[in-house]
VOLO-529142 format. One record per atom (N, C-alpha, C): z, y, x. Coordinates in steps of 0.05 Angstrom, whole numbers, plus 5000, padded with zeros to 4 digits. Layout:
BEGIN
ZYX ...
end
This chain:
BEGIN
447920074769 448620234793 448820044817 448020134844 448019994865 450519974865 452419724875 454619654886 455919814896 454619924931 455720124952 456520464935 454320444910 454220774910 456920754882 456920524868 458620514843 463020554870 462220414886 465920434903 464820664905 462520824916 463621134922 464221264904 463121284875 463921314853 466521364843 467921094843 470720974838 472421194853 474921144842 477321254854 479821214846 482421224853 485221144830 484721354812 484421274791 484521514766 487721574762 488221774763 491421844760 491421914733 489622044715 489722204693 487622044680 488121894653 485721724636 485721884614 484421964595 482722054570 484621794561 486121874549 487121694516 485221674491 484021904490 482621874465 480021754468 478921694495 476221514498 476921244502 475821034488 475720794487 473920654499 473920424516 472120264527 470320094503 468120144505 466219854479 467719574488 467919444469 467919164472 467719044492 464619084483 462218904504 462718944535 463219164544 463719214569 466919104578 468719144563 470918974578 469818684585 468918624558 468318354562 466618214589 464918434602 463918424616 466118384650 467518554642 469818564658 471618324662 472518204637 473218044648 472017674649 470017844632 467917564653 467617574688 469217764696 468317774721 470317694734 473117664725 475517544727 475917254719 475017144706 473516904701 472016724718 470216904725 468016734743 469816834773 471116964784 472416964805 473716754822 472816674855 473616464864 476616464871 478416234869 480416134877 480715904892 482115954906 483515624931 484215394910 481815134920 481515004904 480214964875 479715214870 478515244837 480515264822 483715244830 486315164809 486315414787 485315674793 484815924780 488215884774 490515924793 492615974769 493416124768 492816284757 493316574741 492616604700 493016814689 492316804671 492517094669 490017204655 490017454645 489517624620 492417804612 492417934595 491318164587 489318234561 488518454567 490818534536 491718824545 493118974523 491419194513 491319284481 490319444469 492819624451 495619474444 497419584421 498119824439 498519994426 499720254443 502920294438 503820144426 507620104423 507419944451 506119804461 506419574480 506219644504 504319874503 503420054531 504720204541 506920334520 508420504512 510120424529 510820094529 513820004534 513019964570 510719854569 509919814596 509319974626 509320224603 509420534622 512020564631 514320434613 516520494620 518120364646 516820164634 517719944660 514819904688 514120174680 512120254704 513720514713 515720534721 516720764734 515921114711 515420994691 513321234678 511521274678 509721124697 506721234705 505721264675 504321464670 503721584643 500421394639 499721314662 496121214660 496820934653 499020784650 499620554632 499120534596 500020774594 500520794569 498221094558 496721044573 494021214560 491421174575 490220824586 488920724596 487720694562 485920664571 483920404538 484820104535 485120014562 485519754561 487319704589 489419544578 491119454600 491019214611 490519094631 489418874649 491718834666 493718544664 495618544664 495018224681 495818204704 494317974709 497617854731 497617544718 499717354703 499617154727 501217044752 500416794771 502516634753 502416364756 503416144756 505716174773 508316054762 510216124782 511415854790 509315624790 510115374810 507115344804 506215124832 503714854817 506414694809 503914464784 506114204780 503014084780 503613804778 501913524781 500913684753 501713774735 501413694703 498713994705 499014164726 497514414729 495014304731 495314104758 493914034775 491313824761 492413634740 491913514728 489313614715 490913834698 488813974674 486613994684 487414204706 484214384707 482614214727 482913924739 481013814749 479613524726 481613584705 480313374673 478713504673 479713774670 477013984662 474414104671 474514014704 473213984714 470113734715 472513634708 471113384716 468913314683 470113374656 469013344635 467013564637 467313784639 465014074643 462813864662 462413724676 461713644703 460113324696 461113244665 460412994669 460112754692 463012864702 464012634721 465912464715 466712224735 468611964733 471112144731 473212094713 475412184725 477512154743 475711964763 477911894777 476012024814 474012234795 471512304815 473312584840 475412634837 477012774858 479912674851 480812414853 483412304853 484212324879 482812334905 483212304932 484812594943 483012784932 482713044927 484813144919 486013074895 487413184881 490813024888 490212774901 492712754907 493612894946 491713034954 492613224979 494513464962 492713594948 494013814929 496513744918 496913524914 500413514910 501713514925 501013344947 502513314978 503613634982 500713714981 500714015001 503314174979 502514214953 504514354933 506714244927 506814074911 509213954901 511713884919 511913984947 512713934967 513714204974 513014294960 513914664972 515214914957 517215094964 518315184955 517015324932 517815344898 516115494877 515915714885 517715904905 517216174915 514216194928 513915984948 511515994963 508615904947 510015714924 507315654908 506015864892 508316044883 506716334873 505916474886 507916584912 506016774921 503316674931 502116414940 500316334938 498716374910 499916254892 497916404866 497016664858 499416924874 499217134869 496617224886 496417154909 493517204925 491617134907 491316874901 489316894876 488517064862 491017144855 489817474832 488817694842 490017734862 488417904881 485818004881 484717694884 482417664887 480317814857 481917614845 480617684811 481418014812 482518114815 483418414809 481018554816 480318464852 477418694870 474418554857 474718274834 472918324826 471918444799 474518464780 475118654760 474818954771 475719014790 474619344798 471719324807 470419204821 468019204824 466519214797 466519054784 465118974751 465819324733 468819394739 469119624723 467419874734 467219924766 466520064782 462720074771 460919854770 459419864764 458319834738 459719914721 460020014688 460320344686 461820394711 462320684717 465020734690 466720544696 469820564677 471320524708 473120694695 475320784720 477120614721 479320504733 480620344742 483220434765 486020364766 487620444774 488620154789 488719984812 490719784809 493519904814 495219704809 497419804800 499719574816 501119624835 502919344841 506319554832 505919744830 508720014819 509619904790 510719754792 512119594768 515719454765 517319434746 519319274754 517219004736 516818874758 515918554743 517218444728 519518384730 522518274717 522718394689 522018654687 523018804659 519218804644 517318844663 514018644660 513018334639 515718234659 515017914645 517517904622 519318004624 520218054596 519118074573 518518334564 516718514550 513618284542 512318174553 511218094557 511317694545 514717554549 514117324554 513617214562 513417234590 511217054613 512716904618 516516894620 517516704636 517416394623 516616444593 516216264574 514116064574 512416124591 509616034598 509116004628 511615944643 510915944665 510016134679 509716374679 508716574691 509416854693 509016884715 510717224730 508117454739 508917734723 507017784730 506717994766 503918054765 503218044799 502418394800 500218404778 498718684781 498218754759 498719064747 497519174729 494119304741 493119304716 489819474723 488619554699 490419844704 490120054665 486020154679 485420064657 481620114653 481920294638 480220544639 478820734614 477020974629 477521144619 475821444628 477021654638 477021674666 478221934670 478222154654 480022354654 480222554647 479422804667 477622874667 476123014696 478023294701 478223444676 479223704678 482423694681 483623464685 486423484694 487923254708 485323164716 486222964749 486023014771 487923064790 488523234816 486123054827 485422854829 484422724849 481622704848 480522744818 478122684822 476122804843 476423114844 474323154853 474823064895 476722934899 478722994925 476422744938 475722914962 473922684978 474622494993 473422234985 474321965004 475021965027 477421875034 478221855056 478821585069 477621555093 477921155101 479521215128 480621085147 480521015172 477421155182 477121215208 474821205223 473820985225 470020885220 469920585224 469620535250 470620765279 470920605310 473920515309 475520565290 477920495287 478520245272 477020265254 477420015232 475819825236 473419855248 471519435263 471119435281 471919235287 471719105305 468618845300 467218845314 465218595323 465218495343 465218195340 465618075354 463217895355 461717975383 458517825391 459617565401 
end
């Protein structure tokens, strides 16, 4: 599907089909697309969970205010920032860089000691929400990827995170989570929204160009 015609497509699915399941192969596709997604610096720090147990989804709906499309998505896409940089972050993923790369390791030491300056110097509040933009990012390219599979998609920031990273263990691993993104199949015959037509800003309202 063309790009432009798969977002017209799309929509917040409020109501998901529980009983249809996503293939494999297509999440996978999905979150290859979360994967290959750019980040400031390349640091990628985030990490993302996909959930399938339905005790788990169950719990996660709960600590989603109830939203019922938590806990009857196909697949729950649960996406995890880093809640400091450290040197030891910083470290990894430019070894890893650098070995994928068959380079010197000392081939962005210059590099990599600004990135501490700039982080390790700054409050862990500000180093996440900096990581949480990150995910962001990875999220609009997980809806894009789902959008042109023609699987529906909800993002989700309606969460208590706190009772999230609980449930979950994230604080154990360094990490808080940012966004839920329940994937599956609408349920056509009992979702208020589906058939409800797109609504944007006017685009003499919303761009501006600048010659």
């Amino acid at each position: 599907m063309e790009l432009l015609e798969a977002f017209k497509w799309r929509y917040a699915t409020k109501k998901f089909d529980p009983t249809k399941k996503i293939e494999l192969e297509l999440v996978d596709k999905i979150i290859e697309a979360v994967w290959l997604s750019p980040t400031s610096s390349g640091l990628q720090p985030f990490e993302l969970l996909v959930i399938t147990n339905q005790e788990l989804k169950n719990k996660l709906a709960e600590a989603s205010y109830g939203q019922q499309i938590v806990a009857d998505c196909s697949h729950l896409l649960v996406f995890a920032a880093w809640d400091n940089y450290t040197e030891e972050r910083i470290e990894t993923i430019y070894g890893h860089i650098t070995r994928e790369r068959e380079q010197p390791e000392d081939r962005y030491q210059a590099y990599k000691d600004r990135l501490k300056t700039n982080y390790l110097n700054r409050p862990a509040e500000n180093n996440f929400e900096h990581a949480a933009r990150q995910a962001y990012i990875a999220m609009g390219f997980a809806m894009a990827e789902a959008a042109s599979l023609r699987i529906d998609a909800t993002p989700m920031e309606g969460f208590v995170a706190s009772e999230v990273d609980a449930i979950l263990d994230l604080t154990s691993k360094g990490l808080k989570s940012v966004l839920l993104l329940p994937i599956g199949y609408r349920d056509e015959a009992n979702d208020w929204l589906v058939n409800q037509k797109k609504v944007r800003h006017p685009k003499s309202d919303f761009l501006t160009v600048i010659e």
